[in-house]
Every structure is written in C-alpha cells, then in structure tokens.
mmCIF file of the N, C-alpha and C atoms, coordinates in Angstrom:
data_MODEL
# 
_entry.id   MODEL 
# 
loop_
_atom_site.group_PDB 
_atom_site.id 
_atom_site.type_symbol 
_atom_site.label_atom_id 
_atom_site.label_alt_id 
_atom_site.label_comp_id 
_atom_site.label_asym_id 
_atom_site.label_entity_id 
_atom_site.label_seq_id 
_atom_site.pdbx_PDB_ins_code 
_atom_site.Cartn_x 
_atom_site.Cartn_y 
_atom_site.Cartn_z 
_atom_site.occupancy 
_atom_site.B_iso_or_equiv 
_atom_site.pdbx_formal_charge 
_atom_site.auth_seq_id 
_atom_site.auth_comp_id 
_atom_site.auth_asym_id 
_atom_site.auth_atom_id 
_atom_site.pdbx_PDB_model_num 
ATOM 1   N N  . UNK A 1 1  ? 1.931   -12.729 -6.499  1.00 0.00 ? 1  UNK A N  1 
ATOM 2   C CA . UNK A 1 1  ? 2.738   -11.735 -7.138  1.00 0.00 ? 1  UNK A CA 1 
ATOM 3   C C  . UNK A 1 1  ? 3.443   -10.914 -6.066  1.00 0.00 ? 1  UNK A C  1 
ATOM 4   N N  . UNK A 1 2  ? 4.261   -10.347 -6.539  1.00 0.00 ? 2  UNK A N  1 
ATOM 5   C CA . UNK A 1 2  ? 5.424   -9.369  -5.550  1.00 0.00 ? 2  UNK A CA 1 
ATOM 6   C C  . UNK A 1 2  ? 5.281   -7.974  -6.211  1.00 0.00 ? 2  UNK A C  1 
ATOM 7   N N  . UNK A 1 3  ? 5.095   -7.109  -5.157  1.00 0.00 ? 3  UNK A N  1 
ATOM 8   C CA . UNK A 1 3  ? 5.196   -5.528  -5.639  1.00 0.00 ? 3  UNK A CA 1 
ATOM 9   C C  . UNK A 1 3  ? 6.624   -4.909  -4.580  1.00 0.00 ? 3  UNK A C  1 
ATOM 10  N N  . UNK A 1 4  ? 6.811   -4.246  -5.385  1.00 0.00 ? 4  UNK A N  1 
ATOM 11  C CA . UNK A 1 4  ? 8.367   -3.158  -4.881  1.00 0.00 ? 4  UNK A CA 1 
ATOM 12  C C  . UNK A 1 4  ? 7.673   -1.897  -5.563  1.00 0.00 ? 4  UNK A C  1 
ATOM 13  N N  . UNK A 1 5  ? 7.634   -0.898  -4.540  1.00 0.00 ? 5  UNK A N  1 
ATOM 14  C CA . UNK A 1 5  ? 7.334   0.217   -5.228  1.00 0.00 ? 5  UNK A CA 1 
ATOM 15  C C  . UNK A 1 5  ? 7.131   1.169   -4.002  1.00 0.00 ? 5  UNK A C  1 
ATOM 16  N N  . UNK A 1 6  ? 7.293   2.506   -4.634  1.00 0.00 ? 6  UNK A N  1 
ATOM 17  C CA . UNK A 1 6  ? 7.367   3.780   -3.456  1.00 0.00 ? 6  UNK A CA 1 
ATOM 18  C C  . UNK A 1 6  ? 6.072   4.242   -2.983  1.00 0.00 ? 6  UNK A C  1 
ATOM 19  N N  . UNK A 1 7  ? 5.687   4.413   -1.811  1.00 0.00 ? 7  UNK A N  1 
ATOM 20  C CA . UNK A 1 7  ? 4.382   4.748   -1.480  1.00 0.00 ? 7  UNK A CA 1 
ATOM 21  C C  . UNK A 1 7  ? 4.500   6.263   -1.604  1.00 0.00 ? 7  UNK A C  1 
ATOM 22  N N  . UNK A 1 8  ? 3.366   6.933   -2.849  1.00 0.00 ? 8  UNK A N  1 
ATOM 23  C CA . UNK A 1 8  ? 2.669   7.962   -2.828  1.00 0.00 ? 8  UNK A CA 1 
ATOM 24  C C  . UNK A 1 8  ? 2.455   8.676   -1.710  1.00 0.00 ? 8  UNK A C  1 
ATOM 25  N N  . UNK A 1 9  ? 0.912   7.787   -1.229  1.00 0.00 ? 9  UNK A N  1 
ATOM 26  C CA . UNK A 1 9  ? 0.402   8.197   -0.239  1.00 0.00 ? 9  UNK A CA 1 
ATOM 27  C C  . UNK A 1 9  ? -0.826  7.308   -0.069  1.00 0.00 ? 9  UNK A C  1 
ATOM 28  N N  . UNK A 1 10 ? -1.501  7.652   0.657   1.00 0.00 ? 10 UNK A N  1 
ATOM 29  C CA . UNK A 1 10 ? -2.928  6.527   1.433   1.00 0.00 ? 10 UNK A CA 1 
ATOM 30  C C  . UNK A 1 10 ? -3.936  7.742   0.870   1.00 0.00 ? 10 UNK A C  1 
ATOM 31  N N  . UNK A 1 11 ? -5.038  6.941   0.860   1.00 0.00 ? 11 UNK A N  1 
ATOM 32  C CA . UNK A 1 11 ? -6.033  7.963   0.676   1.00 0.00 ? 11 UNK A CA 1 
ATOM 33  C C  . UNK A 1 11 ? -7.237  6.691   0.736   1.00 0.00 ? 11 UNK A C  1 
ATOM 34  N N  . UNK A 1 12 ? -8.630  7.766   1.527   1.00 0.00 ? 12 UNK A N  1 
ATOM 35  C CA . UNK A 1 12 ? -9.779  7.173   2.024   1.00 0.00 ? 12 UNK A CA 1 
ATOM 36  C C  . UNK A 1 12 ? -10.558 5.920   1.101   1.00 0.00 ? 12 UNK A C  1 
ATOM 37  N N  . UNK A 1 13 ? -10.944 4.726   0.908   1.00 0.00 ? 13 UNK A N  1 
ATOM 38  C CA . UNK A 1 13 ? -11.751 4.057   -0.329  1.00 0.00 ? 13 UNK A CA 1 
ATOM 39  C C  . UNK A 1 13 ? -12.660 3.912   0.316   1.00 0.00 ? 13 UNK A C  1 
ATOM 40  N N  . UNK A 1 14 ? -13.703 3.354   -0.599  1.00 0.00 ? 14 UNK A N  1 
ATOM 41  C CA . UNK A 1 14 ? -14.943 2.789   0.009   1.00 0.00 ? 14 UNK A CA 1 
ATOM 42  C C  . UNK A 1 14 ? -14.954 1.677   1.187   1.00 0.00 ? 14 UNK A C  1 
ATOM 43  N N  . UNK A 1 15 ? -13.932 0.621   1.313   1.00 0.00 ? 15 UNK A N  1 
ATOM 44  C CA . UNK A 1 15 ? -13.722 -0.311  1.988   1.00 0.00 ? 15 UNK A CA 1 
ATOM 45  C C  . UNK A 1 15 ? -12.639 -0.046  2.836   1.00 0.00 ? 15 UNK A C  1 
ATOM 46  N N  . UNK A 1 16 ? -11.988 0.885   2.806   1.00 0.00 ? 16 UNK A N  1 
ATOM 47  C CA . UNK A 1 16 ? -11.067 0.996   3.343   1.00 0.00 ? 16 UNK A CA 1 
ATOM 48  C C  . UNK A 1 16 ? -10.082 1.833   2.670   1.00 0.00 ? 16 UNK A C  1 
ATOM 49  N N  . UNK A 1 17 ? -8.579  1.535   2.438   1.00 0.00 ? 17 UNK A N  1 
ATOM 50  C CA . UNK A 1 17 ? -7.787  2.584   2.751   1.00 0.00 ? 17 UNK A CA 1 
ATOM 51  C C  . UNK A 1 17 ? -7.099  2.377   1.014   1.00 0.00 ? 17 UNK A C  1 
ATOM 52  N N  . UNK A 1 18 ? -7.179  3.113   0.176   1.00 0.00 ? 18 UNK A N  1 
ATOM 53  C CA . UNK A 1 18 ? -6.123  3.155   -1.349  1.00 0.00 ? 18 UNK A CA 1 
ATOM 54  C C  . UNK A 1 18 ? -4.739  3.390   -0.862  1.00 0.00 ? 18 UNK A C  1 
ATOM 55  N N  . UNK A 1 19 ? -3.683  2.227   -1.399  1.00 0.00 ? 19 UNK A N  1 
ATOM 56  C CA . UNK A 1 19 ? -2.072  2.868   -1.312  1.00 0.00 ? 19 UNK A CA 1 
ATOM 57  C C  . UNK A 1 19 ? -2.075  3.274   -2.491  1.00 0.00 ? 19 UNK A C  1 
ATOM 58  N N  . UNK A 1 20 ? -1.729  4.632   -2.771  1.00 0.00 ? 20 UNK A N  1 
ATOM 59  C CA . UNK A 1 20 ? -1.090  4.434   -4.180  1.00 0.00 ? 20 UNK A CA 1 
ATOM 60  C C  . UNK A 1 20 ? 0.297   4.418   -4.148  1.00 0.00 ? 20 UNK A C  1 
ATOM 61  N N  . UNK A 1 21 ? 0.493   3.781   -5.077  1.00 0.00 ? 21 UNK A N  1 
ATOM 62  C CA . UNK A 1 21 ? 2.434   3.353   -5.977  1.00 0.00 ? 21 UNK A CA 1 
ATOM 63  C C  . UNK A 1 21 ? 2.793   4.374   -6.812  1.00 0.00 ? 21 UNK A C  1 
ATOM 64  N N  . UNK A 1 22 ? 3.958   4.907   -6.485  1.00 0.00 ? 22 UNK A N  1 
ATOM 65  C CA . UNK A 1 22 ? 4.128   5.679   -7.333  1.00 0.00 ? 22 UNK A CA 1 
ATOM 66  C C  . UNK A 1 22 ? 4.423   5.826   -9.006  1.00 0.00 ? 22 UNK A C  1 
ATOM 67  N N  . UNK A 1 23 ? 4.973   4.624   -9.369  1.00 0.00 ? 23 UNK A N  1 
ATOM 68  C CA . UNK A 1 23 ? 5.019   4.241   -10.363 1.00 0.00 ? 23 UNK A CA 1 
ATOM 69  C C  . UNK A 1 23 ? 4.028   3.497   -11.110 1.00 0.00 ? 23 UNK A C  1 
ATOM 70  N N  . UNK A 1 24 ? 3.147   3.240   -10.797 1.00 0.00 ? 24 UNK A N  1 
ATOM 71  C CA . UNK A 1 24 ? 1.438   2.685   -10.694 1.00 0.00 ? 24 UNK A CA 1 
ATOM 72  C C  . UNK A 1 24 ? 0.737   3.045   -10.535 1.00 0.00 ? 24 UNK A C  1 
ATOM 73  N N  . UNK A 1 25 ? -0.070  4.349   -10.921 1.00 0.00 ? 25 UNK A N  1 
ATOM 74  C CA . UNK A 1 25 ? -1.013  5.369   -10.699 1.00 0.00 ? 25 UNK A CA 1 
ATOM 75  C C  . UNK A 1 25 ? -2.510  4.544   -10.905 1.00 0.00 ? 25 UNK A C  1 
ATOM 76  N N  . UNK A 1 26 ? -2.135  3.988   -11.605 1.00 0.00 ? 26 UNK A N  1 
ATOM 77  C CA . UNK A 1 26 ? -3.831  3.515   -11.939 1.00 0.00 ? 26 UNK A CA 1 
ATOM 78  C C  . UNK A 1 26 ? -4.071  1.636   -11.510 1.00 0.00 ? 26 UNK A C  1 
ATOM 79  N N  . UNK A 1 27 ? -3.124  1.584   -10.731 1.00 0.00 ? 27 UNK A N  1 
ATOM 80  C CA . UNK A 1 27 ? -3.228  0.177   -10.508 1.00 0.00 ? 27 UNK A CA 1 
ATOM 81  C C  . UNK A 1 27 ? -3.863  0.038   -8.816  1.00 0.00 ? 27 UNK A C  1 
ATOM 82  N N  . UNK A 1 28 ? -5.090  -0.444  -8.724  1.00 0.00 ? 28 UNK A N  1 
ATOM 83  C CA . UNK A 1 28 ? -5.956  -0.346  -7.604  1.00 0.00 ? 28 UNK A CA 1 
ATOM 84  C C  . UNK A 1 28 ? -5.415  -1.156  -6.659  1.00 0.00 ? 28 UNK A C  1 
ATOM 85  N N  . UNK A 1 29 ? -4.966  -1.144  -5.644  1.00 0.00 ? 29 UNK A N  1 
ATOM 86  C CA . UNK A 1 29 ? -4.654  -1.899  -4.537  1.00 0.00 ? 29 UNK A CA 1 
ATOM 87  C C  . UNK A 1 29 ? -4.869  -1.119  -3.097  1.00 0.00 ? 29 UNK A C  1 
ATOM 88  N N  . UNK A 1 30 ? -6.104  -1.512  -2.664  1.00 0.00 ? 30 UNK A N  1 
ATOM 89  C CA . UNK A 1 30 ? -6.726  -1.495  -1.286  1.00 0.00 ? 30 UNK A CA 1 
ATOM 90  C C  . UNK A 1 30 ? -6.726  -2.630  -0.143  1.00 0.00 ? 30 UNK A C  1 
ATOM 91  N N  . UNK A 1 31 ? -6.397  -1.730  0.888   1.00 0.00 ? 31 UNK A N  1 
ATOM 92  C CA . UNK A 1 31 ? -6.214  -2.168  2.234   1.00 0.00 ? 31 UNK A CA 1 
ATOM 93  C C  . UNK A 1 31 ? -7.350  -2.207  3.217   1.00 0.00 ? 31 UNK A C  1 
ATOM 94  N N  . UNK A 1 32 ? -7.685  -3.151  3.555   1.00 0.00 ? 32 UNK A N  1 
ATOM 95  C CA . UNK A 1 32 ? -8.722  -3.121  4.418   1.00 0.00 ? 32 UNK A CA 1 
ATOM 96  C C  . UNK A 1 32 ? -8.155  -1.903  5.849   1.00 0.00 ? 32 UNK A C  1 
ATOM 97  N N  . UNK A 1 33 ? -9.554  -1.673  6.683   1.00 0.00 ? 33 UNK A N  1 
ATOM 98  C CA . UNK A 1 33 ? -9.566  -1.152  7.529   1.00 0.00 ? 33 UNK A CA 1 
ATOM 99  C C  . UNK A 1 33 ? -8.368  -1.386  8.594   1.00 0.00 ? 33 UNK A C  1 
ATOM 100 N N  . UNK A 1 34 ? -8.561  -2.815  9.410   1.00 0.00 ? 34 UNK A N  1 
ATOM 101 C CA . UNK A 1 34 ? -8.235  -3.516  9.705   1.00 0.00 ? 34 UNK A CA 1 
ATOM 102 C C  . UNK A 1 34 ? -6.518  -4.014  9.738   1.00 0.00 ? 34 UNK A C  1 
ATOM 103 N N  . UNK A 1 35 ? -6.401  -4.473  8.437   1.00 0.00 ? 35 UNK A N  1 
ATOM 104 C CA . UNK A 1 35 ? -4.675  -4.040  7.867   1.00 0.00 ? 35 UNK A CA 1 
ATOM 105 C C  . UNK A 1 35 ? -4.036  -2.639  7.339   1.00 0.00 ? 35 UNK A C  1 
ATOM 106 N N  . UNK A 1 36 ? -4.919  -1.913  7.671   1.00 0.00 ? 36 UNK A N  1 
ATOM 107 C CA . UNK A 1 36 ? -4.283  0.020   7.396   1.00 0.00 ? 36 UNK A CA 1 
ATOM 108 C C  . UNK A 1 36 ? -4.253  0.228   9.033   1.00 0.00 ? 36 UNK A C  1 
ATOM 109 N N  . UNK A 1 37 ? -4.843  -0.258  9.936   1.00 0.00 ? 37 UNK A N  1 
ATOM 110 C CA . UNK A 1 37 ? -4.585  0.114   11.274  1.00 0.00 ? 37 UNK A CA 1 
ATOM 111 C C  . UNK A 1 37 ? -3.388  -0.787  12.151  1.00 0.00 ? 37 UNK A C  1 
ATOM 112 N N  . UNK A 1 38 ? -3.092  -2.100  11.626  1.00 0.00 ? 38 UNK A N  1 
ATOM 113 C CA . UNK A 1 38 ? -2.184  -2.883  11.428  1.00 0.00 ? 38 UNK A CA 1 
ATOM 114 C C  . UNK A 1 38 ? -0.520  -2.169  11.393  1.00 0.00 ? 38 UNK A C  1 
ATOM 115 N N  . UNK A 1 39 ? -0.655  -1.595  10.220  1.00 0.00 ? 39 UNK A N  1 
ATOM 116 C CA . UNK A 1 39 ? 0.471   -1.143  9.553   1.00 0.00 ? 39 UNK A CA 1 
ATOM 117 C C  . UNK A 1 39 ? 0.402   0.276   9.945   1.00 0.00 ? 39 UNK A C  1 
ATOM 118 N N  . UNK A 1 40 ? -0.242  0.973   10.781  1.00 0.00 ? 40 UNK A N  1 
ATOM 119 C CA . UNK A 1 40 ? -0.175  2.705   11.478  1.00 0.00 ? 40 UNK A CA 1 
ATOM 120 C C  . UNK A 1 40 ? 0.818   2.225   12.819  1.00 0.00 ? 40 UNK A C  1 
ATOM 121 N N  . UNK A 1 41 ? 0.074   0.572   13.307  1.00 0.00 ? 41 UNK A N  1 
ATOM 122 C CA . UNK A 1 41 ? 0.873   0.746   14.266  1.00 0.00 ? 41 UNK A CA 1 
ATOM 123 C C  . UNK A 1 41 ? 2.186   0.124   14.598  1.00 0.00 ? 41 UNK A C  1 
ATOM 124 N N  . UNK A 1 42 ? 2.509   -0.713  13.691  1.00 0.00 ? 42 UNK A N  1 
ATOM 125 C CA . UNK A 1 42 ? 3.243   -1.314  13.689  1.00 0.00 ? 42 UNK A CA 1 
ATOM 126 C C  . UNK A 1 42 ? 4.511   -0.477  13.252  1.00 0.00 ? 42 UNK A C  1 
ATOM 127 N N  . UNK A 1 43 ? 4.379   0.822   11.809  1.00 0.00 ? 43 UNK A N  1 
ATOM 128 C CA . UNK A 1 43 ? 5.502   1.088   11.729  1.00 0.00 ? 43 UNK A CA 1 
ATOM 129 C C  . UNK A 1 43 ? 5.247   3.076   11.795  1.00 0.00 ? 43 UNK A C  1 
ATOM 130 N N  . UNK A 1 44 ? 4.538   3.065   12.994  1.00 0.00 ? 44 UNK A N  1 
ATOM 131 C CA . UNK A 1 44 ? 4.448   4.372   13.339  1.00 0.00 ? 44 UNK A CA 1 
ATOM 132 C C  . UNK A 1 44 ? 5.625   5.317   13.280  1.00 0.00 ? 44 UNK A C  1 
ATOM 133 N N  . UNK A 1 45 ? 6.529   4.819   13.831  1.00 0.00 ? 45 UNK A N  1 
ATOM 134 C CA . UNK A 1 45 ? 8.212   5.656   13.693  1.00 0.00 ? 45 UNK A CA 1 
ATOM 135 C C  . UNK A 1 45 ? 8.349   5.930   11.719  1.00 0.00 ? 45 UNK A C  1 
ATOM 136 N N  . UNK A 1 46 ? 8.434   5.238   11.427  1.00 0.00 ? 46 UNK A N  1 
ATOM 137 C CA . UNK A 1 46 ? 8.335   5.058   9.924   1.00 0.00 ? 46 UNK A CA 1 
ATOM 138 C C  . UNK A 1 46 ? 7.509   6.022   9.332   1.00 0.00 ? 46 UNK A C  1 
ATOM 139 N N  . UNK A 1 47 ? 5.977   6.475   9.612   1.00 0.00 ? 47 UNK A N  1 
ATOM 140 C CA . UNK A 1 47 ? 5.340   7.047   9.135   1.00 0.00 ? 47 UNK A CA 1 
ATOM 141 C C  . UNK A 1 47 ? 5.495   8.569   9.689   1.00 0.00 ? 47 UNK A C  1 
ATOM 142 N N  . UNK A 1 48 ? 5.966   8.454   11.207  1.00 0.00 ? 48 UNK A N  1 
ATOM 143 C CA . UNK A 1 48 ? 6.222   9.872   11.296  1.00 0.00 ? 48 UNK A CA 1 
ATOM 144 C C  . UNK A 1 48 ? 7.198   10.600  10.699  1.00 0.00 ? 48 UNK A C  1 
ATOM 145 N N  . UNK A 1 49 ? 8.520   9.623   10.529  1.00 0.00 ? 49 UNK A N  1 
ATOM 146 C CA . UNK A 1 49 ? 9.651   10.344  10.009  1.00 0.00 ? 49 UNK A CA 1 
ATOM 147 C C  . UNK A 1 49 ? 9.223   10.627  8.417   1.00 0.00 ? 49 UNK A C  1 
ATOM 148 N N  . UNK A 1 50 ? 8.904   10.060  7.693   1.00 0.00 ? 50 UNK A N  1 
ATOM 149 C CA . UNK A 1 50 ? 7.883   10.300  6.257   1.00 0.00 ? 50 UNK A CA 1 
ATOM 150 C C  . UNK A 1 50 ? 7.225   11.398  6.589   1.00 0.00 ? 50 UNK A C  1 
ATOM 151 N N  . UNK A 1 51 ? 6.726   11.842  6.909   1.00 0.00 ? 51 UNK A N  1 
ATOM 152 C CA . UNK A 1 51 ? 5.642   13.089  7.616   1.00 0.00 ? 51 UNK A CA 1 
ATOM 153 C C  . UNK A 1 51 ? 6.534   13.863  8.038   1.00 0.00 ? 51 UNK A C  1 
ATOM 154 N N  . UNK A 1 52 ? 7.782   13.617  8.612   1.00 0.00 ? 52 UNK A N  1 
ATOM 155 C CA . UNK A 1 52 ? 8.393   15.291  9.418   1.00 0.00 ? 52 UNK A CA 1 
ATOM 156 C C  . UNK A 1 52 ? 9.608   15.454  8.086   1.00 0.00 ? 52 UNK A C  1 
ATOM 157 N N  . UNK A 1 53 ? 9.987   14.381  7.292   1.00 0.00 ? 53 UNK A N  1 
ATOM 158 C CA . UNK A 1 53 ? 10.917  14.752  6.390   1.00 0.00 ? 53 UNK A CA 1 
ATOM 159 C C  . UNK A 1 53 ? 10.462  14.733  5.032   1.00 0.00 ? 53 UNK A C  1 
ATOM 160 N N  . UNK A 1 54 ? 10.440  15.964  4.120   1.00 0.00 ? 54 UNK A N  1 
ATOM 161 C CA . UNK A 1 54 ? 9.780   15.661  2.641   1.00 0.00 ? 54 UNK A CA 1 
ATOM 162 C C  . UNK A 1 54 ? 10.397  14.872  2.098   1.00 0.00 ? 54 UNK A C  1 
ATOM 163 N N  . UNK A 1 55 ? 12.208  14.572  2.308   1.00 0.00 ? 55 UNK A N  1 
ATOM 164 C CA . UNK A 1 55 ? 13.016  13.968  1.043   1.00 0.00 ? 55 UNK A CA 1 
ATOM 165 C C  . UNK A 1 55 ? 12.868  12.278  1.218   1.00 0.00 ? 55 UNK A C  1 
ATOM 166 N N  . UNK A 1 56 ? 12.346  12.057  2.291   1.00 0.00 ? 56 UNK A N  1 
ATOM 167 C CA . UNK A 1 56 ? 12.379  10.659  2.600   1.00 0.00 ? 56 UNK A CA 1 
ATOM 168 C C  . UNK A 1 56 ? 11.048  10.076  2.164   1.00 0.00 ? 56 UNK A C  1 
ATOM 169 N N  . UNK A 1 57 ? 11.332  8.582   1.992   1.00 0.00 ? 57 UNK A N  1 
ATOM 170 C CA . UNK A 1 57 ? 10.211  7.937   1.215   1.00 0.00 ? 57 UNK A CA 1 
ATOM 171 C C  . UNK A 1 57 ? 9.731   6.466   1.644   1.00 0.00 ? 57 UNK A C  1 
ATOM 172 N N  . UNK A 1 58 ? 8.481   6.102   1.526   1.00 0.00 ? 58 UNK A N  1 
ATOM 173 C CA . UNK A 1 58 ? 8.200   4.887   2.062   1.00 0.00 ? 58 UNK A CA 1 
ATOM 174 C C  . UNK A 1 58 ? 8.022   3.723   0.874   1.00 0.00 ? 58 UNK A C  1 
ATOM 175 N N  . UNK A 1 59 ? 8.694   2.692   1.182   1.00 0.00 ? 59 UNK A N  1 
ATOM 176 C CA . UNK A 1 59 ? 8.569   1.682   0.662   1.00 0.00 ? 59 UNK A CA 1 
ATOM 177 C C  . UNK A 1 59 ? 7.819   0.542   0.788   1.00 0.00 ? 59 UNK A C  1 
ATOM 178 N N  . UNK A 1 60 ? 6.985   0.101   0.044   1.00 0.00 ? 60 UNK A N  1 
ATOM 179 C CA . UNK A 1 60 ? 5.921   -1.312  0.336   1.00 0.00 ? 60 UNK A CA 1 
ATOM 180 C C  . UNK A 1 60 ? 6.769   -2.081  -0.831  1.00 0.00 ? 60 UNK A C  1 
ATOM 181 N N  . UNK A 1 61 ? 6.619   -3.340  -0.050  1.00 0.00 ? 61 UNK A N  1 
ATOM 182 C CA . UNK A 1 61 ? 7.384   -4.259  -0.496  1.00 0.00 ? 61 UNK A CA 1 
ATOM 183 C C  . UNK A 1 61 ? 6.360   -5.544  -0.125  1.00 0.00 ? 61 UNK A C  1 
ATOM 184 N N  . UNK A 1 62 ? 5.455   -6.048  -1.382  1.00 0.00 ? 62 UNK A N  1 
ATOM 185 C CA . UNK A 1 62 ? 4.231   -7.030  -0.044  1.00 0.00 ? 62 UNK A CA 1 
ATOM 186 C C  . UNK A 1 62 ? 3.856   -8.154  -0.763  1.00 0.00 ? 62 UNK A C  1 
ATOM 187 N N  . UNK A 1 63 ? 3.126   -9.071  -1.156  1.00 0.00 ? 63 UNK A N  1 
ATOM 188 C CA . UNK A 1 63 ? 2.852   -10.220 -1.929  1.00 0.00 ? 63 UNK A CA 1 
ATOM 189 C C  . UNK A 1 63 ? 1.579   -9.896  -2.077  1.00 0.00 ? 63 UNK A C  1 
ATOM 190 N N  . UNK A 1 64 ? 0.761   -10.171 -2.703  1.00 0.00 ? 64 UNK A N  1 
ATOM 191 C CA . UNK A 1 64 ? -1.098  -9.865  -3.212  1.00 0.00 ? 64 UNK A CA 1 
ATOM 192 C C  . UNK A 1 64 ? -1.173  -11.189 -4.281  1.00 0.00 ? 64 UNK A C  1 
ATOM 193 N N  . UNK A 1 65 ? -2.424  -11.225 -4.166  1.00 0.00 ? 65 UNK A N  1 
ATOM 194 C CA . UNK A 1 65 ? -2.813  -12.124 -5.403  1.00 0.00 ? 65 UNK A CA 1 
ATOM 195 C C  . UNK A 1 65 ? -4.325  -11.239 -6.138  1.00 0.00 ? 65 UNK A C  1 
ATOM 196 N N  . UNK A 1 66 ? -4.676  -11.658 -7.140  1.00 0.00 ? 66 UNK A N  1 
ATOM 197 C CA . UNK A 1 66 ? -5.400  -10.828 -7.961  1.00 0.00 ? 66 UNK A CA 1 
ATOM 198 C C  . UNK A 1 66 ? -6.700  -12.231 -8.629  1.00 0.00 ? 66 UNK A C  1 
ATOM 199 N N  . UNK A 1 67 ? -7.975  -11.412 -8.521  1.00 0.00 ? 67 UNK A N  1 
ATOM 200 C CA . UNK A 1 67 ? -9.105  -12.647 -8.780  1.00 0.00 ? 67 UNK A CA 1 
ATOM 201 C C  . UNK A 1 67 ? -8.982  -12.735 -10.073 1.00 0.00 ? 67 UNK A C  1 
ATOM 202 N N  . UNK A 1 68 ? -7.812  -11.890 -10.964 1.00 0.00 ? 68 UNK A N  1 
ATOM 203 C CA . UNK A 1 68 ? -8.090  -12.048 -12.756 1.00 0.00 ? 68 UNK A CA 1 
ATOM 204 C C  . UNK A 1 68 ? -6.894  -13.267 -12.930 1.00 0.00 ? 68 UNK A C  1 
ATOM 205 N N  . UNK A 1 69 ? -6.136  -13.510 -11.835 1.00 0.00 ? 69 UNK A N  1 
ATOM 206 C CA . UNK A 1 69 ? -4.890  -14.475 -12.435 1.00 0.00 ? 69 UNK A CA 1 
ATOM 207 C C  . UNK A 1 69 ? -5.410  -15.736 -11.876 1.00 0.00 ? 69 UNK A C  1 
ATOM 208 N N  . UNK A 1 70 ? -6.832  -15.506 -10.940 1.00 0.00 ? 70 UNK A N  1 
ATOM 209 C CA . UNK A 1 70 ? -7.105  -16.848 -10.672 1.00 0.00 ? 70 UNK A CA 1 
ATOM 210 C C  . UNK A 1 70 ? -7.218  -17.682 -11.698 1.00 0.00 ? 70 UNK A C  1 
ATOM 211 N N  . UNK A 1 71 ? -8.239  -17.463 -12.959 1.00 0.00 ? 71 UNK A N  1 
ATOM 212 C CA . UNK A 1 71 ? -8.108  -18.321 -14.013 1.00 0.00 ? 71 UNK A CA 1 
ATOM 213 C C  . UNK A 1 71 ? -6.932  -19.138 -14.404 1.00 0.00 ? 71 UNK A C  1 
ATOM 214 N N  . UNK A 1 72 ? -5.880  -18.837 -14.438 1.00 0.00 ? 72 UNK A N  1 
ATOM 215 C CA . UNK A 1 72 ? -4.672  -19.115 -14.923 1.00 0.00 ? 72 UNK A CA 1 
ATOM 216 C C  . UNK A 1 72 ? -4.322  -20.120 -14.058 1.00 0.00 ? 72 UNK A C  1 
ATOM 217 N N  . UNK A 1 73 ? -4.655  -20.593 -12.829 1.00 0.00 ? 73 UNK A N  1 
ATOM 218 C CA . UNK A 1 73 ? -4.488  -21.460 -11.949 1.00 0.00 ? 73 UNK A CA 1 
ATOM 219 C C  . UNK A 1 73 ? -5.235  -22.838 -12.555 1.00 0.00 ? 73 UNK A C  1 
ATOM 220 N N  . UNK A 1 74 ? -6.171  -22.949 -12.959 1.00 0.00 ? 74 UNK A N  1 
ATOM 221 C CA . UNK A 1 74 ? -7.463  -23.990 -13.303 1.00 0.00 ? 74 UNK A CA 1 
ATOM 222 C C  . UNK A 1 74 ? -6.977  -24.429 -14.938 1.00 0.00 ? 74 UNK A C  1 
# 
C-alpha cells in the first residue's frame, strides 16, 4: 500500500517511534528505532526547518504492508 499524508508529529511507542498522519489520527503506524534514527539523519535539514518554521509541513510519502491484508494474498 502507498500513504501520502502530512506528518503531525513523532511521538515515543513501546517499540519505537509513532508517526502520526494528520488526516489519520487513529491509524497506527510505527517506526522502529532503527528507521526513526535513519530518517533524523538523513533528512535533518528537513526536520530543522519544520522546527524553526510553524507554517511549514512535513510530508511522508512511503509504501507499508499490513499483517490484516496478508490474508487476501492466499
């Protein structure tokens, strides 16, 4: 599957790191440790200017797959 959607914000999970979507409040998609430290450094410029400007906004744009659509495969 493909997501387009505005990043909220990050916030701490048990495993690692919650993005929330802004238009997707209740739709769970966590980032491992690992790929949240990935993506700090890779688009650090990105995250600071998000951080020094309120009007500006971050975009995730990413592919995921989900263990409930596995069925649908079989």
């Amino acid at each position: 599957m493909i997501l387009v959607g505005g990043i909220k914000k990050f916030e701490p999970a048990g495993n690692g790191q919650r993005m929330l979507i802004k238009h997707l409040p209740d739709f769970l998609l966590i980032l491992d440790d690992k790929l949240y430290s990935r993506l700090q450094t890779r688009f650090e410029s990105e995250f600071a200017l998000s951080d020094a400007d309120g009007e500006s906004h971050l975009l995730a744009i990413a592919t995921f797959g989900s263990p409930i659509c596995k069925g649908a495969e079989e």
